[in-house]
MARTI-5697 format. One line per 5 residues: number of its first residue (from 1); their letters; for each residue y, x, z of C-alpha. Coordinates in Angstrom, 1 decimal. Example, Ala and Ser with C-alpha at 12.3 -4.5 7.8 and 13.67 -1.06 7.14 Angstrom:
REM residues 2
1 = AS = -4.5/12.3/7.8 | -1.1/13.7/7.1
This chain:
REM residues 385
1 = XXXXX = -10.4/-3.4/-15.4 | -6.9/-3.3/-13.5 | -4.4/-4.0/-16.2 | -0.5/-2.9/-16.2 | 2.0/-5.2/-17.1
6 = XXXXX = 5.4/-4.2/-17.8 | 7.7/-5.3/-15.1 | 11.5/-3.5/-15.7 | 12.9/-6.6/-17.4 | 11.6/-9.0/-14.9
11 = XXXXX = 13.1/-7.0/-11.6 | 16.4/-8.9/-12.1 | 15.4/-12.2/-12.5 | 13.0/-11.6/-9.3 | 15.4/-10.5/-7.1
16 = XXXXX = 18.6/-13.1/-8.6 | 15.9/-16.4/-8.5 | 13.1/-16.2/-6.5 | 15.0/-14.3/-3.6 | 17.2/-17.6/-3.5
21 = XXXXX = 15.3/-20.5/-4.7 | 14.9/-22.9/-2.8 | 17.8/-22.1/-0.2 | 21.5/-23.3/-0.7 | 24.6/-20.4/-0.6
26 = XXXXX = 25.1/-21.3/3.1 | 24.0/-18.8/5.7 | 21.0/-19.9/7.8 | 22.0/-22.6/10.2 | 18.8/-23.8/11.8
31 = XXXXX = 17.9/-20.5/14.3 | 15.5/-17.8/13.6 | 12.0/-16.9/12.0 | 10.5/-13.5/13.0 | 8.4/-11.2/10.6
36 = XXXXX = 6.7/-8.4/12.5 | 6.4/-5.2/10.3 | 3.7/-3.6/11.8 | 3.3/0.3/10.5 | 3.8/3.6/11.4
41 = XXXXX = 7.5/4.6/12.5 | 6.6/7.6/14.2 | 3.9/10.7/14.3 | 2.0/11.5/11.1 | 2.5/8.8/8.7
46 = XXXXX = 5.8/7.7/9.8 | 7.7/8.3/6.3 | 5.3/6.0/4.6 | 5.5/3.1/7.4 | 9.7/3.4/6.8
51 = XXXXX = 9.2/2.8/2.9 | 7.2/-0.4/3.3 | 9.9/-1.3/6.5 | 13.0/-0.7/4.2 | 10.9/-2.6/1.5
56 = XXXXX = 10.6/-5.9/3.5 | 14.1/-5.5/4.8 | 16.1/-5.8/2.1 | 14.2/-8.6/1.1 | 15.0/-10.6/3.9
61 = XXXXX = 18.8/-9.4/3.9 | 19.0/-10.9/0.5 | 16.5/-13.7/1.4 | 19.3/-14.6/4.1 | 22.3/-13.9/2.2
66 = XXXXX = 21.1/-17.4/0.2 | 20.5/-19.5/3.1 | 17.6/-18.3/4.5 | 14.4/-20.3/4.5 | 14.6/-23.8/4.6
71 = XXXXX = 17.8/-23.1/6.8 | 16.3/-20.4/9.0 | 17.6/-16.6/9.2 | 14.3/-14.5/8.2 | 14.4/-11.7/11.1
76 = XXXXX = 12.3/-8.8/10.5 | 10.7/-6.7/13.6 | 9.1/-3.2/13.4 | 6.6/-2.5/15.8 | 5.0/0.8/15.2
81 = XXXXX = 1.5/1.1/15.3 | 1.3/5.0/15.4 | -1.6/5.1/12.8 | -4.3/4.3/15.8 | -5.8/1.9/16.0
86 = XXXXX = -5.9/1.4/19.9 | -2.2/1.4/19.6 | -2.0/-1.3/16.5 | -4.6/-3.8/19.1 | -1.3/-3.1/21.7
91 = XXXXX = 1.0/-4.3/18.7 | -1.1/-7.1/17.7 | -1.4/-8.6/21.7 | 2.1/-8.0/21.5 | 2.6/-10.6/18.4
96 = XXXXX = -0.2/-12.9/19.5 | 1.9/-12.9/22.9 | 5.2/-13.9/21.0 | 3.4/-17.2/19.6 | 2.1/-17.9/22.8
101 = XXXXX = 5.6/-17.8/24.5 | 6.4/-20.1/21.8 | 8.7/-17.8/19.6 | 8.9/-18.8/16.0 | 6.9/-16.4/14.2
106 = XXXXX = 6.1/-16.7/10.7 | 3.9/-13.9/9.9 | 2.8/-9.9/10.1 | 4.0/-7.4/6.8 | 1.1/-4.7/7.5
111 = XXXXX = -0.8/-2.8/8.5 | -0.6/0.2/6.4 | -3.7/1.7/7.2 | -6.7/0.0/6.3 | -8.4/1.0/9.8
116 = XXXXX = -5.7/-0.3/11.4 | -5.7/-3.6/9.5 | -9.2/-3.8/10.8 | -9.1/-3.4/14.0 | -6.3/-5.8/14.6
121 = XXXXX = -7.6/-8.7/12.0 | -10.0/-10.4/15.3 | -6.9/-10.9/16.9 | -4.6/-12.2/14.2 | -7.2/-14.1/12.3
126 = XXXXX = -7.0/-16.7/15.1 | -3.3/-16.9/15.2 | -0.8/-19.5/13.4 | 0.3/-16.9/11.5 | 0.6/-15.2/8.0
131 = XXXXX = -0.7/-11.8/7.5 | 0.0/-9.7/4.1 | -0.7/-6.2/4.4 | 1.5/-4.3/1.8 | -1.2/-1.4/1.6
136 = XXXXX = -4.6/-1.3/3.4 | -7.2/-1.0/0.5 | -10.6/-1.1/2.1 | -12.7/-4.2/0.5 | -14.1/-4.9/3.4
141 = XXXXX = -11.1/-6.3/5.5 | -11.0/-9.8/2.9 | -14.6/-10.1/3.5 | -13.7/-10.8/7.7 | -13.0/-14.3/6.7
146 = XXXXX = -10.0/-14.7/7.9 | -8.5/-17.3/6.3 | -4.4/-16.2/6.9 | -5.2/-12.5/5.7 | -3.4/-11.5/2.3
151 = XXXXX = -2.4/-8.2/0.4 | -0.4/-7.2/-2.5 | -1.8/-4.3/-3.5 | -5.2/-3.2/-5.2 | -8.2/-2.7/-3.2
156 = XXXXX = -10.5/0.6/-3.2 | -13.0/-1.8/-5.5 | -10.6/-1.1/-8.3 | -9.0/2.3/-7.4 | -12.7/3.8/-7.5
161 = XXXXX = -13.7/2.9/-11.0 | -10.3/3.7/-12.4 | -10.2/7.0/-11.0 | -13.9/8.0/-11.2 | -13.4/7.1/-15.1
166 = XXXXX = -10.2/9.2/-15.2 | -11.7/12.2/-14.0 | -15.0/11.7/-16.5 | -13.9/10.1/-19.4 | -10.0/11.5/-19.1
171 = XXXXX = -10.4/14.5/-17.8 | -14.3/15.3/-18.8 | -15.0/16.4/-15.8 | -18.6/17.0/-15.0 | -18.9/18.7/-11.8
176 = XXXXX = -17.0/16.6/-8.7 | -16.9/17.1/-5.4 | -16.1/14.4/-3.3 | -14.4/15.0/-0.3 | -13.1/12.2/1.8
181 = XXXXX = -11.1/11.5/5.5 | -13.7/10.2/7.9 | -11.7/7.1/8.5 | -12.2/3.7/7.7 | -9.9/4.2/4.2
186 = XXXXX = -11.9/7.6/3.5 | -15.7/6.4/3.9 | -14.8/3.2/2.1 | -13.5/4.8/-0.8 | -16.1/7.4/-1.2
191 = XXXXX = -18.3/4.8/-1.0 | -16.7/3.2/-4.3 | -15.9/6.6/-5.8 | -20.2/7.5/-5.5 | -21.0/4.6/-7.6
196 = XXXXX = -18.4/4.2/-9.8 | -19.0/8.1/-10.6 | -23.0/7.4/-10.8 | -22.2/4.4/-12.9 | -20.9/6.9/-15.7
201 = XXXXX = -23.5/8.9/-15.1 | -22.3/11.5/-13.5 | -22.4/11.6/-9.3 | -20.4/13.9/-7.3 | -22.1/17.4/-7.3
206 = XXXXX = -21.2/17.8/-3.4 | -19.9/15.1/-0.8 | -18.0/16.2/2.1 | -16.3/14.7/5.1 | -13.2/16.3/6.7
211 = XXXXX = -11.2/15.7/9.6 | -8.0/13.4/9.4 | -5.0/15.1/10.2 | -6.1/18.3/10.6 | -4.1/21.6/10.5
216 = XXXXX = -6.6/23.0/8.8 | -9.6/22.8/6.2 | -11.2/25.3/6.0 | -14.5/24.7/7.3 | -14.9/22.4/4.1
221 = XXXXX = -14.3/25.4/1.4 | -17.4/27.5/1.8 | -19.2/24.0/0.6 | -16.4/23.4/-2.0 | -16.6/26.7/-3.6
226 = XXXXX = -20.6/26.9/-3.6 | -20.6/23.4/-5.6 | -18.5/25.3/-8.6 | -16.6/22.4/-9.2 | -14.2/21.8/-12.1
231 = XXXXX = -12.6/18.8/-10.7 | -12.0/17.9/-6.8 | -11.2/14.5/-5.7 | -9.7/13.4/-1.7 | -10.3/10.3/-0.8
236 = XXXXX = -7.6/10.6/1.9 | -4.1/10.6/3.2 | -1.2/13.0/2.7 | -2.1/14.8/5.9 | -5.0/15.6/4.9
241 = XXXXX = -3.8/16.3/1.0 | -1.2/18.6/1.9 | -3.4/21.3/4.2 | -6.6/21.0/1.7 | -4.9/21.3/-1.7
246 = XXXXX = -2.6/24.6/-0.5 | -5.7/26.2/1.4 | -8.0/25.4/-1.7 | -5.6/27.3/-4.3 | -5.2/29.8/-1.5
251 = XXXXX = -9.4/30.5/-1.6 | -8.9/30.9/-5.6 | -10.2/27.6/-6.1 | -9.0/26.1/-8.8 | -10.6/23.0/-10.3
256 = XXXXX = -8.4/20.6/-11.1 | -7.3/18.6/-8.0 | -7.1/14.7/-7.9 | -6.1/12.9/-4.2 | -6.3/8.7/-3.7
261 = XXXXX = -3.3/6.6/-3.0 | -3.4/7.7/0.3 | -1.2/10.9/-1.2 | 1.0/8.6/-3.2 | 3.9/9.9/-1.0
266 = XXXXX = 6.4/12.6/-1.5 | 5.6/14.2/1.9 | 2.3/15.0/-0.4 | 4.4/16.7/-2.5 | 6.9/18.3/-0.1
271 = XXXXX = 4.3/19.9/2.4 | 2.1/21.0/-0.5 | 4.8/23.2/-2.0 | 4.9/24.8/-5.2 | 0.7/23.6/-5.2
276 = XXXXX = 1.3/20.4/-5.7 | 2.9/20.7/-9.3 | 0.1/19.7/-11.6 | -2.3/17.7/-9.2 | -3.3/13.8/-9.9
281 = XXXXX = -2.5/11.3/-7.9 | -3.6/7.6/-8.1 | -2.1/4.3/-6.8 | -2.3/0.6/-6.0 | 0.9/-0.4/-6.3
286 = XXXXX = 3.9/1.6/-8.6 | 6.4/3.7/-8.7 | 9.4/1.9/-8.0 | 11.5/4.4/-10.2 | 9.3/2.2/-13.1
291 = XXXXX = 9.8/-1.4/-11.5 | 13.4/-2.0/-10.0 | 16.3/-1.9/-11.4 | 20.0/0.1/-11.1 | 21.3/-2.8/-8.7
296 = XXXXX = 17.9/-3.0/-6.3 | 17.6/0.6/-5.9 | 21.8/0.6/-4.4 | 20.9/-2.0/-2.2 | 17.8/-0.4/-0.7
301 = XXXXX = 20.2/3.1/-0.4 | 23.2/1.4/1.6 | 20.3/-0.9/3.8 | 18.6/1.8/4.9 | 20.7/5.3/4.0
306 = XXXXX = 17.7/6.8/2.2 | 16.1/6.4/-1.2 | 13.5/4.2/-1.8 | 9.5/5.5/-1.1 | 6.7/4.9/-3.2
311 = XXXXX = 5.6/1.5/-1.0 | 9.1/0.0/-0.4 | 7.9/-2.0/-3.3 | 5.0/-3.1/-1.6 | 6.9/-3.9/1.8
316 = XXXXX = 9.6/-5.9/-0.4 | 6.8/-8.1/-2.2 | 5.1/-9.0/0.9 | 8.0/-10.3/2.2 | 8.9/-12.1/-1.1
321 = XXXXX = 4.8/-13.4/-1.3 | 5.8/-14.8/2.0 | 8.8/-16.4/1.5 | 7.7/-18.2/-1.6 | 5.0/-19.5/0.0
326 = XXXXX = 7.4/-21.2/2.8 | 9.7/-22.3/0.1 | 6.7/-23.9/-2.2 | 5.5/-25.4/1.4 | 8.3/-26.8/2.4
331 = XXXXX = 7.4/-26.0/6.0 | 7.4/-23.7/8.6 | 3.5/-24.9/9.7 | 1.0/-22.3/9.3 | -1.4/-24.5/7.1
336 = XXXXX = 1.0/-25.4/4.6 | 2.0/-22.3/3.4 | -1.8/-20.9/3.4 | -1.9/-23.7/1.0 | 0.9/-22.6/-1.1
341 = XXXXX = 0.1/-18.7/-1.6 | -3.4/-19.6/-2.5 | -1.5/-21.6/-5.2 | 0.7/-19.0/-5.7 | 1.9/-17.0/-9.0
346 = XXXXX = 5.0/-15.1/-8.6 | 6.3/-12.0/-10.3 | 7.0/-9.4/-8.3 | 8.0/-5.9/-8.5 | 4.0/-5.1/-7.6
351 = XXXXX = 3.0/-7.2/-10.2 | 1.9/-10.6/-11.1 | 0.8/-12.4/-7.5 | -1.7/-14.5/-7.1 | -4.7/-14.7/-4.8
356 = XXXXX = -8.2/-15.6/-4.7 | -10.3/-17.1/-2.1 | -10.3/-14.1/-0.1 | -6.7/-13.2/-0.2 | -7.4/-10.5/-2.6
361 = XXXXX = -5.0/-10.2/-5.9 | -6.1/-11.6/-8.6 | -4.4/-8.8/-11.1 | -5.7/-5.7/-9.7 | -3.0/-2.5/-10.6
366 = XXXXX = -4.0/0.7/-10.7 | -1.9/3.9/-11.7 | -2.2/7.4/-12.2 | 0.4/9.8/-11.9 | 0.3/13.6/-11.9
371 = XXXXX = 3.4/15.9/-10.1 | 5.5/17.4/-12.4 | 8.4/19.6/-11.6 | 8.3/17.9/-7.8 | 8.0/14.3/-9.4
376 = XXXXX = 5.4/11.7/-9.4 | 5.0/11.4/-13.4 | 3.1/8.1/-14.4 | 0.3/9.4/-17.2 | -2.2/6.7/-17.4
381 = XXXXX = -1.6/4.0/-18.0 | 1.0/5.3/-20.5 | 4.6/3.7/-19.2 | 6.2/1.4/-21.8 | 9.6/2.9/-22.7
């Protein structure tokens, strides 16, 4: 069972040592190291790709405010991947074309998406490269075998059971309905959602798949209504949370509502409206309100002239997974740091780091929160004061 480990203390220390270790007070010297963050920057999910984004560039502005690594200036390049897939293979050509020209490239932050992530994993999987997505969750993409895949976040294996025993044992829930985004994200965690929920004995009463990104829902209520549900859970994305939770309460449905980390996002929130405001929300990585500090959450506003989003966390540990792993390697080569972050453990803001033979964490994290007067409030586990 994911455990939570109090991280508000540590935040400091992360950002003061680990940031700088192993790089003198000099600015970089030796030339350049690109890190492509591939997300979405534009269309649908474009807020959440900008979190992770502003995440991994602060940690590299601080990274090279101490020297760099091992003398290089850490360069950070967004390449928006739309959330398609056809358009994240055009990104990922486009980095496997920078290595080929011979451009120093240490590694990929992303995808976001977990269909992304998969579609673009046969082309980086042979490349000299790093990859740490910051937020796909589908189990399946650690069991492609690629050997330079990471992530710092949970995966849908532990999201499921954590949320399907919310709903039963927290909530006492006994008649769910399942509905899920057919995407790669959406079938994989309904998968995990069915038998956790059959595990405690008590499988979804309905199971229905919806369109991503669709302006509307309601050829799913009809089925939702006729299942008499007292609890609903989406296994989906904020696009599809914000048109199904409105348009639910709207049809005088009103079992309680609980969305995946998918809707961990304030655009969740914001296009939901005043139906957000008791709804359940889980997540794979945390709040960052709960795991930075006064002094982090300054230097994320004047970097990027917003406030930090509920993954800047993940984009920042990436990047700080990856730049341990250079400075414990003491090289630039491909092989030697894949060495080092399977050796890894580093605290992060995420959490404790360290992987296992598939690149998957170790630790797994999983939170719930529920919205409260337009605020994600973490209720389970309870946050340490």
């Amino acid at each position: 069972m994911p455990r939570w480990v109090g991280l508000i203390a540590a935040v400091s220390l992360v950002t003061s040592a680990l940031l700088g270790a192993g790089c003198g007070a000099a600015r970089p010297t030796k030339g350049e190291v690109k890190v492509f963050v591939a997300v979405p920057l534009s269309g649908w999910q474009a807020d959440g790709g900008q979190t992770v984004l502003g995440g991994a560039r602060l940690a590299a502005e601080q990274i090279n405010a101490r020297g760099g690594l091992l003398g290089y200036r850490v360069v950070i390049v967004p390449v928006d991947d739309e959330a398609d897939s056809d358009v994240a293979v055009e990104v990922a050509e486009h980095v496997a074309a920078a290595v080929q020209r011979g451009e120093r490239v240490l590694g990929v932050i992303g995808h976001y998406n977990s269909g992304q992530m998969g579609a673009t994993l046969p082309i980086y999987k042979d490349l000299p490269i790093v990859v740490i997505t910051p937020t796909a969750s589908d189990p399946a993409l650690s069991q492609q075998g690629a050997r330079n895949f990471f992530r710092v976040n949970a995966t849908d294996a532990a999201q499921g059971p954590v949320d399907a025993e919310f709903l039963v044992k927290t909530l006492g829930a006994k008649r769910i309905v399942l509905v899920y985004a057919e995407n790669q994200y959406g079938r994989g965690l309904r998968d995990e959602m069915v038998k956790a929920l059959e595990a405690l004995g008590q499988p979804p009463v309905e199971v229905i798949g919806i369109q991503e990104a669709a302006e509307t829902q309601a050829p799913a209520l009809p089925r939702i209504a006729a299942a008499q549900p007292d609890a609903i859970f989406l296994a989906g994305y904020e696009t599809e949370g914000y048109v199904l939770l409105p348009e639910l309460r709207e049809a005088g449905i009103t079992a309680t509502f609980m969305a995946s980390d998918g809707c961990f996002l304030y655009d969740f929130i914001d296009g939901s409206g005043k139906w957000a405001e008791g709804a359940y929300v889980s997540g794979i990585t945390p709040d960052p309100k709960a795991v930075t500090d006064a002094s982090w959450w300054k230097a994320y506003q004047k970097l990027e002239n917003r406030n930090p989003g509920t993954y800047s966390v993940a984009g920042f540990s990436a990047m700080l997974a990856l730049a341990e792993g250079v400075k414990r390697a003491r090289s630039l080569q491909v092989d030697a740091i894949l060495q080092a972050l399977r050796q890894l453990d580093l605290q992060t803001p995420v959490g404790r780091i360290r992987f296992d033979e598939k690149g998957d964490l170790v630790e797994q994290y999983v939170y719930i929160f529920q919205v409260r007067d337009g605020d994600f409030v973490q209720v389970s586990p309870p946050p340490k004061p």
